[in-house]
C-alpha positions as CSV (number, residue, x, y, z in Angstrom):
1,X,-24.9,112.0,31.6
2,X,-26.2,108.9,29.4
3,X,-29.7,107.9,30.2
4,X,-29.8,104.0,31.3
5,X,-31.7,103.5,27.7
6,X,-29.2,104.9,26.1
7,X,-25.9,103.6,27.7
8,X,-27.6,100.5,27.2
9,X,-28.2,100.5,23.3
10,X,-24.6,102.1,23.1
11,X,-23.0,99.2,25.3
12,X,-25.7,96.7,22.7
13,X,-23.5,97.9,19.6
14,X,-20.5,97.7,21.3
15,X,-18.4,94.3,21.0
16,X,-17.7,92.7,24.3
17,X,-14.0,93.2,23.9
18,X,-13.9,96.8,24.3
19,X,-16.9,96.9,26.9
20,X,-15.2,95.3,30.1
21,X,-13.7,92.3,28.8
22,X,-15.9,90.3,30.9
23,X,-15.9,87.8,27.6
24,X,-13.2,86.5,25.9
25,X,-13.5,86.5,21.5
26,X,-11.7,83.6,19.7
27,X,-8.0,83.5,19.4
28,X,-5.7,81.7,17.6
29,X,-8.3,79.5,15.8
30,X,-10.2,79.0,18.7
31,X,-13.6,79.6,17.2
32,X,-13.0,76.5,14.8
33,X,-13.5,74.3,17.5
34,X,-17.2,75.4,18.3
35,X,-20.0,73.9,17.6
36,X,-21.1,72.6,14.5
37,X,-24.5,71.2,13.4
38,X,-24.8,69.6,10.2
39,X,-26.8,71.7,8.0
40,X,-27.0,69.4,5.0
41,X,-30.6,68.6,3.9
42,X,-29.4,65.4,1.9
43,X,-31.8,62.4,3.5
44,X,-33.2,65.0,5.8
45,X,-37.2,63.8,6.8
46,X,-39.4,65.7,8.1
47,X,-40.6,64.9,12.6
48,X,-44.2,64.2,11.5
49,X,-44.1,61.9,14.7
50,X,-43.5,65.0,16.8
51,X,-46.4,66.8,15.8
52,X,-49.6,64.4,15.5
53,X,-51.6,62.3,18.1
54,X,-50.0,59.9,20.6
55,X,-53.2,58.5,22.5
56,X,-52.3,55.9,24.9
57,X,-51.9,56.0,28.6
58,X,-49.4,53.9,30.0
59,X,-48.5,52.8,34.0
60,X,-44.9,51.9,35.1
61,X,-44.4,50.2,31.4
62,X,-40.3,48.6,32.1
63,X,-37.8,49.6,29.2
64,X,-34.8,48.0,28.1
65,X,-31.8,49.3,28.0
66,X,-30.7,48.9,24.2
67,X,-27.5,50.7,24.1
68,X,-24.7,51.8,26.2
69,X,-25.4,51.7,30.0
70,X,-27.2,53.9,32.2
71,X,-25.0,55.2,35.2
72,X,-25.7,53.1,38.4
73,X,-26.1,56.2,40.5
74,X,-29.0,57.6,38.6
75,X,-31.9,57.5,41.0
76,X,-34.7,59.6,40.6
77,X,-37.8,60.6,37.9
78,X,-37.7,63.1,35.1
79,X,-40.6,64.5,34.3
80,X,-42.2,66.1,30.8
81,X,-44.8,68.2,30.0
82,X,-46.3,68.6,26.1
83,X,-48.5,67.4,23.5
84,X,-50.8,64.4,23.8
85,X,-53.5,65.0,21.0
86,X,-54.0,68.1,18.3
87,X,-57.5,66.6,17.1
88,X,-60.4,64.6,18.2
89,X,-63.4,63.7,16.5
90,X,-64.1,66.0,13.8
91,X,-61.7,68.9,15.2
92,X,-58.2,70.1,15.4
93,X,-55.5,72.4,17.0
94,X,-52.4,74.0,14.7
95,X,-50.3,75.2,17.6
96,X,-48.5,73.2,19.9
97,X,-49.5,74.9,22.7
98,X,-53.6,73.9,22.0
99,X,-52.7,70.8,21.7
100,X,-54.5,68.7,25.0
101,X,-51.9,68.1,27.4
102,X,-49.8,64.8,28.6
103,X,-47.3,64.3,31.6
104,X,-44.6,62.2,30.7
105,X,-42.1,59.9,33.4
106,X,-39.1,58.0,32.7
107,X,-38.0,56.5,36.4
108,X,-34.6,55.2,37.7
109,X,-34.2,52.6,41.0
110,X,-30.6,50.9,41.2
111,X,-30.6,47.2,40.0
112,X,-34.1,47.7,38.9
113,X,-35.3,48.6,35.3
114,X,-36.3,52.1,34.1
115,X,-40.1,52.5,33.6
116,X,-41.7,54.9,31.9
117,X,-45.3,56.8,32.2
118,X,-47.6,58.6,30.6
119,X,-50.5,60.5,31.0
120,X,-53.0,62.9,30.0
121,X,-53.3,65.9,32.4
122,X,-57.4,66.1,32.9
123,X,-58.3,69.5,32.0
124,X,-61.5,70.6,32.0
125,X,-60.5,71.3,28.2
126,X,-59.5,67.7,28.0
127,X,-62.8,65.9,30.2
128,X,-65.3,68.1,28.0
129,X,-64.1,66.9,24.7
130,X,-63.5,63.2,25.8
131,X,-67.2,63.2,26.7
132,X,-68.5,64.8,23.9
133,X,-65.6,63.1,21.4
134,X,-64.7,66.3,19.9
135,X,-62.0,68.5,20.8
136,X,-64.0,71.3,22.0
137,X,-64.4,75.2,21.2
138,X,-61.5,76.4,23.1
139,X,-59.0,79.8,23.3
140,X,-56.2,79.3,20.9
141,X,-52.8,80.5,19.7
142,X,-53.5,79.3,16.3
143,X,-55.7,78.1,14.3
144,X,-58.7,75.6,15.3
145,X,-60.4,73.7,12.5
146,X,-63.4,73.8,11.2
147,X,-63.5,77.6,12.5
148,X,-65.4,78.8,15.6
149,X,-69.0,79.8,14.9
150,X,-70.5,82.9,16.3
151,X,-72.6,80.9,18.8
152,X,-69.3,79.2,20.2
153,X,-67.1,82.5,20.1
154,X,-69.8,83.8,22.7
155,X,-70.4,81.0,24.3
156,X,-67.2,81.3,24.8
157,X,-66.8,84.8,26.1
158,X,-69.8,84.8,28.5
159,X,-70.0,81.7,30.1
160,X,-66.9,79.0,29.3
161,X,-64.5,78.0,32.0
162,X,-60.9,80.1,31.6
163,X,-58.4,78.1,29.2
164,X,-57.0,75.3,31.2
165,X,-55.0,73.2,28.7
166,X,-51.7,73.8,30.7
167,X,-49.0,71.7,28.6
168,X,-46.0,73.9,29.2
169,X,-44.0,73.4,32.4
170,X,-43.9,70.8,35.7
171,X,-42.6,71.6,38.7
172,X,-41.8,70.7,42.5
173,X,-43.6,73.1,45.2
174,X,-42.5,72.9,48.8
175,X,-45.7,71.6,50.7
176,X,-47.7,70.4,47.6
177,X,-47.6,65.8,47.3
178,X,-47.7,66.4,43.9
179,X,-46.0,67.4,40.5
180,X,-47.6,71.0,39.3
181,X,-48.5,71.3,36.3
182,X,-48.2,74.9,34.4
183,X,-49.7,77.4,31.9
184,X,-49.7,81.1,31.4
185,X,-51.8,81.8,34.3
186,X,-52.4,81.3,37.9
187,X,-53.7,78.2,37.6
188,X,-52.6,74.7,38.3
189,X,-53.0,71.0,38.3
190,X,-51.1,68.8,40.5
191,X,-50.5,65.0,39.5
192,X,-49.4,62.1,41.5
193,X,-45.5,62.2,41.2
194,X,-45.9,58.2,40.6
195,X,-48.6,57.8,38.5
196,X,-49.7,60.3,37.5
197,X,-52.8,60.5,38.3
198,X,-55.2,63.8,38.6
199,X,-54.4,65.2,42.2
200,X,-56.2,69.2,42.1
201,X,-56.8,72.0,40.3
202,X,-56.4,75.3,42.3
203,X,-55.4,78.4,42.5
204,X,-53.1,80.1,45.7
205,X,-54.2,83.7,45.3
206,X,-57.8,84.5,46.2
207,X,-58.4,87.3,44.2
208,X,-62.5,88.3,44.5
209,X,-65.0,88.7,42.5
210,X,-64.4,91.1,40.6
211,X,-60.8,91.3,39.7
212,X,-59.1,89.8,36.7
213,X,-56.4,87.2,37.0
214,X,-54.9,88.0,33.4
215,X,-51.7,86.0,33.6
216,X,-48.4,84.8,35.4
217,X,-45.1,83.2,34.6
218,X,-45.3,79.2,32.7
219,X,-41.7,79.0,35.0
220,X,-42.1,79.0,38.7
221,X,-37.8,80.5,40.0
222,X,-37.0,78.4,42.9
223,X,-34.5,81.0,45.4
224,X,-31.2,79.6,46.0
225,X,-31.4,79.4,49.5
226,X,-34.7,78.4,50.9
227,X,-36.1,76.3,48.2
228,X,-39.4,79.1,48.5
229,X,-40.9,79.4,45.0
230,X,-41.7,82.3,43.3
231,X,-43.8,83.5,40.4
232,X,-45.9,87.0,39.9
233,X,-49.6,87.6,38.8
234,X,-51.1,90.0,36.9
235,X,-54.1,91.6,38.5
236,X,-56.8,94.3,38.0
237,X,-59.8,95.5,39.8
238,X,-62.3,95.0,36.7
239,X,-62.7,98.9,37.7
240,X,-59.2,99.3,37.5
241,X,-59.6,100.0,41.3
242,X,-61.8,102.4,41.9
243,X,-64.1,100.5,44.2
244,X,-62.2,97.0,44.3
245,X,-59.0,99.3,45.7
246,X,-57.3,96.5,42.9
247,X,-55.2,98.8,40.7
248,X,-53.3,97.2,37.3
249,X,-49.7,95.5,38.7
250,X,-47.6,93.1,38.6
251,X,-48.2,90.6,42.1
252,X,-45.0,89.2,43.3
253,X,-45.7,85.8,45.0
254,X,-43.8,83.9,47.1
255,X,-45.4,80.2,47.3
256,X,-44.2,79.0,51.2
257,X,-44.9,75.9,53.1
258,X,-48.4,76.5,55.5
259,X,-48.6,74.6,58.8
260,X,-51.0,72.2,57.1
261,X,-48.6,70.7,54.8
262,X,-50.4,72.8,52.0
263,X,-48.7,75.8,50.0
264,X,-50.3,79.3,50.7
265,X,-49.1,82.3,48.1
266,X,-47.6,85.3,50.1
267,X,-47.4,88.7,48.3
268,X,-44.1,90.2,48.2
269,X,-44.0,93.1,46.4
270,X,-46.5,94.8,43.9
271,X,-45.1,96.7,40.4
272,X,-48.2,98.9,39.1
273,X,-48.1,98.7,35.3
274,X,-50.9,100.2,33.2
275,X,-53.1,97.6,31.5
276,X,-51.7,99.1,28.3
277,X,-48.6,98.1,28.8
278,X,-48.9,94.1,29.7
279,X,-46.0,92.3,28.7
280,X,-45.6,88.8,27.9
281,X,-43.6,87.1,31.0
282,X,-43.3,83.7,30.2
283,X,-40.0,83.3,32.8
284,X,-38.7,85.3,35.5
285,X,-35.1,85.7,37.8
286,X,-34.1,85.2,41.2
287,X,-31.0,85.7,43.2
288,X,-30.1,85.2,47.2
289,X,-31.8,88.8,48.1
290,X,-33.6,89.9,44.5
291,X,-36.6,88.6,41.9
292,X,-36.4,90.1,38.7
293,X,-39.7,90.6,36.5
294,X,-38.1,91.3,32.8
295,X,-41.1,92.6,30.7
296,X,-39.6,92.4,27.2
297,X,-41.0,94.4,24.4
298,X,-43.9,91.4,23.4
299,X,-46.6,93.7,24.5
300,X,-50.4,92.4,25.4
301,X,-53.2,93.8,23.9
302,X,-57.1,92.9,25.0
303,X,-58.5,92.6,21.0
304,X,-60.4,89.1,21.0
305,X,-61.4,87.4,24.0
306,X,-61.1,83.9,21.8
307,X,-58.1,84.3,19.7
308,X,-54.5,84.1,22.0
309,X,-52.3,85.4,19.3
310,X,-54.6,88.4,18.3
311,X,-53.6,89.9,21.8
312,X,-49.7,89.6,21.2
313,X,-47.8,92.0,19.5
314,X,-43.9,93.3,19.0
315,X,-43.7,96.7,19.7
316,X,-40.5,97.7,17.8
317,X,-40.9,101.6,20.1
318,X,-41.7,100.0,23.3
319,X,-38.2,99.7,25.3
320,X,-37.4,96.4,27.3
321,X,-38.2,97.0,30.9
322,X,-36.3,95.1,33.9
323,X,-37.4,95.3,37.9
324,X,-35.3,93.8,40.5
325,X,-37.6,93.9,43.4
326,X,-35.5,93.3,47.0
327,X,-37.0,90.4,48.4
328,X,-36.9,91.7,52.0
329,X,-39.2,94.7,52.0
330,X,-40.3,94.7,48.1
331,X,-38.9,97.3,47.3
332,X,-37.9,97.7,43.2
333,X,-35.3,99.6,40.9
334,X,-36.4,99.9,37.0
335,X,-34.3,99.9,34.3
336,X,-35.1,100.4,30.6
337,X,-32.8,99.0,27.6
338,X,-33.7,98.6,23.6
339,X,-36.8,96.5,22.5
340,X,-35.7,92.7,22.7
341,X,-37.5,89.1,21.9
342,X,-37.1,86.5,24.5
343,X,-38.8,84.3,26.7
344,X,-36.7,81.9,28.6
345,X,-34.1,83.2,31.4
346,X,-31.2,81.3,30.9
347,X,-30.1,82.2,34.6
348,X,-29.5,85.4,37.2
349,X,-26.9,86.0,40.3
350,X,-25.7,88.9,42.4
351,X,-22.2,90.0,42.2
352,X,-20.2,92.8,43.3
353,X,-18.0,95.1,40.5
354,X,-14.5,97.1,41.1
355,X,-16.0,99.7,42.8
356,X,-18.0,97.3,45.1
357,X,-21.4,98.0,43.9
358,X,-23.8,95.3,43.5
359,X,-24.8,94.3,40.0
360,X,-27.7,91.8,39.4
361,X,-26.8,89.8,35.8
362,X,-29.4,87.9,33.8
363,X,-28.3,86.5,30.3
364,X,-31.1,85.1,27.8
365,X,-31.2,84.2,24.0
366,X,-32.1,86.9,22.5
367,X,-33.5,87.0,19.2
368,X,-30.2,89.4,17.4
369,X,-31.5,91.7,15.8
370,X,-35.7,92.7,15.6
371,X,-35.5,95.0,12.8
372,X,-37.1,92.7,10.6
373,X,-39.7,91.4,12.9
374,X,-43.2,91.6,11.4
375,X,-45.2,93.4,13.9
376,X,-48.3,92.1,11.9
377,X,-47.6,88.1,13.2
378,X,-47.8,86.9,16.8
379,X,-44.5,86.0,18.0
380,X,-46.1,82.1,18.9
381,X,-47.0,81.9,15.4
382,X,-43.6,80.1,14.9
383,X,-45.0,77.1,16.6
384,X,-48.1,76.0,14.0
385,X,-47.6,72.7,13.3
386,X,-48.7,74.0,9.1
387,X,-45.6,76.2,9.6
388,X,-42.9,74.2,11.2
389,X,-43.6,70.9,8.8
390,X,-43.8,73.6,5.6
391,X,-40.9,71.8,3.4
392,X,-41.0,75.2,1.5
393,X,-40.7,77.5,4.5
394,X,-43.2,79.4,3.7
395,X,-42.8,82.1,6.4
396,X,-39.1,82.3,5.6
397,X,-38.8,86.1,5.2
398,X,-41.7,87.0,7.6
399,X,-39.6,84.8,10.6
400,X,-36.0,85.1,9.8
401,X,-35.2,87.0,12.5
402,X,-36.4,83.9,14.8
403,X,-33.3,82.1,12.9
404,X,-30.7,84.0,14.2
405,X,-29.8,84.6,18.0
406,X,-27.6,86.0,20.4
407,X,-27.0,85.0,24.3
408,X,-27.1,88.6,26.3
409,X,-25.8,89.4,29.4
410,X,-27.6,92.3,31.1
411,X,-25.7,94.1,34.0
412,X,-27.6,96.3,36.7
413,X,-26.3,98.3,38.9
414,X,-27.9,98.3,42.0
415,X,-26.4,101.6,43.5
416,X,-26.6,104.1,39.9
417,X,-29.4,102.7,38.5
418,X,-27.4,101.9,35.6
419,X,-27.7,99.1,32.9
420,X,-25.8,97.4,30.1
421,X,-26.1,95.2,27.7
422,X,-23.3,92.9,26.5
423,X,-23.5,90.2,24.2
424,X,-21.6,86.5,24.2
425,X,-19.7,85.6,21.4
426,X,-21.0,83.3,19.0
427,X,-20.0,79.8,19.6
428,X,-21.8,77.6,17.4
429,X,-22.3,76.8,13.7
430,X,-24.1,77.3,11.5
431,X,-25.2,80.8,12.3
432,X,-28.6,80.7,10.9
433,X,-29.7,78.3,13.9
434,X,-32.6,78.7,16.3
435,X,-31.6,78.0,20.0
436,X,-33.7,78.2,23.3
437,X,-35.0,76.0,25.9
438,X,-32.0,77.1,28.6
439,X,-31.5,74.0,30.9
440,X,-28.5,74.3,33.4
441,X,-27.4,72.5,36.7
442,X,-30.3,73.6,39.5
443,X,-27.7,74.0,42.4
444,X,-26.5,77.2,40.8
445,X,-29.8,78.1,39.6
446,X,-29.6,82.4,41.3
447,X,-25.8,81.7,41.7
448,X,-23.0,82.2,39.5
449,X,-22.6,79.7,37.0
450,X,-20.8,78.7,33.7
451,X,-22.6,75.9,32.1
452,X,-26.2,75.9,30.0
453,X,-27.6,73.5,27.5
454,X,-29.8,74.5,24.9
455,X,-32.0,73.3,22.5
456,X,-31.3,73.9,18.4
457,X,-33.8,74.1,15.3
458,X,-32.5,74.6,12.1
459,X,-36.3,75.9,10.8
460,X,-35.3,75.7,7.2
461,X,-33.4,72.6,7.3
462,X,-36.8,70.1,7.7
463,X,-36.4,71.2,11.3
464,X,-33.1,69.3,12.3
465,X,-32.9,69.7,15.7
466,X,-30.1,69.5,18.3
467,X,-28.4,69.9,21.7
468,X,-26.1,72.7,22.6
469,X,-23.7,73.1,25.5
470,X,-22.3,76.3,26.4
471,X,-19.3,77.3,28.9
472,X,-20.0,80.7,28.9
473,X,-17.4,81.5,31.1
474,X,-14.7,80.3,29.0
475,X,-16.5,80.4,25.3
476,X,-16.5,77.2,24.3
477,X,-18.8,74.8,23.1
478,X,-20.3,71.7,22.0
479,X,-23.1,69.9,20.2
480,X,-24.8,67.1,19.1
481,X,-27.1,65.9,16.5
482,X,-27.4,63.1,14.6
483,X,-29.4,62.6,10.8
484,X,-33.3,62.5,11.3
485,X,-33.0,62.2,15.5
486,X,-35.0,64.7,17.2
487,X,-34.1,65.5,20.8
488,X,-36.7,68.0,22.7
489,X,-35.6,70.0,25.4
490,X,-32.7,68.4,27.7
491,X,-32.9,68.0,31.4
492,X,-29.6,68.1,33.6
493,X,-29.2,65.7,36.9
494,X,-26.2,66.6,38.4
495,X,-23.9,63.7,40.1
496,X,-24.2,62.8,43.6
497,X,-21.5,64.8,45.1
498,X,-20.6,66.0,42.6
499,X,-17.7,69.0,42.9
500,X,-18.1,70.4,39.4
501,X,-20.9,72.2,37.9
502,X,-21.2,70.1,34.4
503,X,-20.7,66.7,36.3
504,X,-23.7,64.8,35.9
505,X,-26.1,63.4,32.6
506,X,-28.6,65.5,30.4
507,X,-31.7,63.4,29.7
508,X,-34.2,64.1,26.6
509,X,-36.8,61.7,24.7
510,X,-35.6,61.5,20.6
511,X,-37.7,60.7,18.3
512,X,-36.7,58.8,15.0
513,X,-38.3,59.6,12.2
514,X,-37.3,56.1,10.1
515,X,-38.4,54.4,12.7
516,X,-41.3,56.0,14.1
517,X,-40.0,56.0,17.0
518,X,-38.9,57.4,20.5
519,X,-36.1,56.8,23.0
520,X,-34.8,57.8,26.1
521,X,-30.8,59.1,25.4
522,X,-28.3,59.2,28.3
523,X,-25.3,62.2,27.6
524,X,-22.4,62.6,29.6
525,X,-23.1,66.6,30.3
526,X,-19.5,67.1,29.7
527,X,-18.7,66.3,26.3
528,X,-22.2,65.3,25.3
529,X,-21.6,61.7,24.4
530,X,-24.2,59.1,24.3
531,X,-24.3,57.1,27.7
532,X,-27.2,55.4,27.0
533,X,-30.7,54.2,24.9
534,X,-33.6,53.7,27.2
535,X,-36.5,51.8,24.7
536,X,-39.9,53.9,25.4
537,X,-43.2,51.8,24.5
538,X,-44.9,54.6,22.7
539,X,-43.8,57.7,20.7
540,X,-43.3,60.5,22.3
541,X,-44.6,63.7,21.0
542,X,-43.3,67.4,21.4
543,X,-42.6,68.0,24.9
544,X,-41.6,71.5,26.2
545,X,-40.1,71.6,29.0
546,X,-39.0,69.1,31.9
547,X,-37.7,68.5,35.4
548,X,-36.0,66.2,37.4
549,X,-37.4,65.0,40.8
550,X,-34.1,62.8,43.0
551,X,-35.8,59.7,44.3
């Protein structure tokens, strides 16, 4: 009998027809109606404007509407999380991620004007530079300029504060006042959902003294059901348990409502994995009775205690691992399939097969194939601001594999241990077209679902960018981009009462690189067309990733 690693890189190479035809492949022409994203570099500039410093603060600023209309029962706040500043004073950040943080809000009221906001989040990252007006020594993905000296790399190591710059993800907990604000680790900010202001820094997990937090998931899953958050920690006794009783392992957390009003973190279930085989888990699944920790095959490595990226490595020998832990008693099933590249669950749901075994599903972009992935670079290396603004794409043949990728279903069988791997047809053009950023509707978020929108990057087209919508359950598609306009990640709002899954608006800022720059566009999540043009008083950098709060 097939091994589940096995089955699964079989059931990889196998087209989806002749798997289970769970998807459909194009017929009769079918495929010429997909997506297609103009790849002509004709009058193409470069989104300088995304990448460089937007300083000002702003409070409840009122925008005009200056095209189309916005739909009268939008009501409610998106929120966005990204880059405020890459230098100050004499000093600078490459990587988006360094970058200091800023919280963004565009607000809806009927018969009222939008407003917008923006803030920066105050780190202790951010507070020590503004008083000492220099970006200061910090951990980085990329590269800070002029270069750490010896003195700050151990000033660094033995006495600096943990990296607090979170700029990645905002979120709604049950029993927190506040929008939290995320990073790679257990530890958060809250901000005023109005205006932004500073709320708290905490932590929910009182680990001791003497055990390392190393890292948990930039995307809190919300269960179906209960609204209960959930999100994992890494810990380990710094004696790897001998006296602390703390061995290596994954923490799963469930974040619940405490009879103060506050949240309190609740330990669900606990994975043991070695620290030599940490895994990057920048996402994580959840159904009505499972949470699934994917530990794809970006592996971390304890080299330099200043430099992120020098920790993160593709391991092209080191299998992807999946555990769907039952929510109930925390109890967990393993299963193994070939090395992948991903970060962002698109979605995951519970459903029952022909022979009435339960199967948990979770489909991600996938980078297609990692053959040609240089195990040399550090997968985040893709977002220096030197590399993405290159007109020559100068790490062409070292990232082409982050050029071309492949939504993948993964099927496990709860009952025979079992997994497969199954791969969506292609449903966009061109091929060579970077896609991530899954957004879909949040009231099928664990359930099953059809619809996601993506974000596009044509890397070695001046980095066009674009918005892709999916029906994955009936392979079709659609985009939109339009010459030198730059959406970021989209956020869906679903309709009031709304009976159909892609009925409702998807939401991004755009910035306009003849202009300078940004707006607020309004799609119709159906068919993608423009609704409306909300006027924003300042750029708007790179944001990563959003949320909307109903008011």
């Amino acid at each position: 009998m097939l091994s589940s690693v096995c089955l699964a890189f079989l059931l990889a190479l196998t087209s989806s027809d002749t798997l289970s035809g769970e998807f459909r492949s194009c017929k009769e022409g079918s495929c010429a109606n997909y997506a297609q994203f103009d790849h002509s570099t004709f009058g193409r500039v470069q989104p300088t404007g995304l990448f460089s410093n937007q300083m000002d603060e702003v409070d409840f600023a009122e925008c005009a509407v200056v095209g189309g209309k916005v739909p009268v029962w939008l009501e409610g706040s998106m929120y966005k999380v990204g880059v405020g500043a890459f230098e100050m004073g004499g000093r600078r950040v490459s990587n988006v991620i360094d970058a200091l943080s800023k919280v963004y809000r565009w607000s809806f009221l009927a018969g009222k004007a939008p407003t917008f906001s923006t803030k920066f989040l105050k780190t202790g990252i951010y507070n020590r530079s503004v008083a000492g007006d220099e970006l200061v020594a910090h951990k980085v993905l990329g590269d800070i300029y002029p270069p750490l000296s010896t003195f700050e790399k151990i000033k660094m190591t033995l006495w600096d504060a943990r990296r607090d710059n979170n700029n990645i993800t905002p979120w709604k907990l049950k029993g927190r006042e506040g929008i939290t604000v995320t990073g790679e680790g257990p530890l958060y900010f809250d901000v005023d959902v109005k205006d932004l202001d500073f709320l708290e820094k905490y932590t929910i997990v009182d680990s001791g003294a003497f055990v390392k937090e190393f890292m948990s998931a930039s995307h809190f899953a919300k269960h179906p059901s209960t609204g209960d958050s959930y999100n994992y920690i890494y810990l380990s006794g710094l004696d790897k348990g001998l006296l602390t009783g703390v061995e290596p392992a994954y923490q799963m957390i469930k974040f619940k409502d405490a009879p103060d009003g506050q949240t309190v973190g609740e330990i669900v279930g606990s994975i043991p994995v070695p620290l030599t085989d940490m895994r990057i888990v920048h996402s994580i699944g959840i159904t009505e009775s499972y949470v699934i920790l994917p530990r794809l095959s970006l592996k971390v490595i304890l080299n330099s205690t200043t430099h992120v990226c020098d920790n993160i490595v593709f391991d092209h020998k080191t299998p992807t691992v999946m555990h769907v832990m039952s929510l109930s008693d925390g109890s967990y099933k393993t299963f193994e399939f070939p090395p992948f590249i991903s970060v962002h669950i698109i979605n995951a749901f519970e459903r029952e097969n022909a022979a009435g075994d339960t199967e948990i599903v979770v489909d991600y972009p996938t980078l297609t194939t990692t053959h040609d992935f240089p195990d040399h670079l550090c997968y985040y290396q893709i977002l220096n601001v030197d590399y993405i603004l290159d007109d020559d794409f100068k790490y062409r043949e070292e990232f082409r594999p982050l050029t071309d990728v492949t939504i993948r279903r993964f099927v496990m069988n709860m009952r025979t241990g079992d997994g497969q791997v199954i791969d969506h047809p292609q449903m966009w053009q061109p091929r060579i077209l970077h896609i991530d950023f899954p957004y879909m509707n949040d009231l099928y978020r664990g359930k099953p679902y059809c619809f996601v929108y993506l974000h596009t990057i044509q890397w070695d087209n001046r980095n066009a960018m674009g918005i892709l919508k999916l029906d994955l359950c009936n392979q079709r598609s659609v985009g939109w981009d339009d010459l030198n306009l730059f959406p970021v990640e989209p956020v869906f709002v679903p309709r009031p009462g709304a009976k159909e899954e892609d009925d409702g608006v998807l939401m991004a800022p755009v910035y306009d690189t003849q202009s300078g720059k940004s707006e607020l566009y309004i799609w119709d999540a159906k068919d993608l067309k423009v609704l409306a043009r909300v006027a924003v008083p300042v750029r708007v950098p790179w944001t990563n990733h959003g949320l909307w709060v109903p008011e």
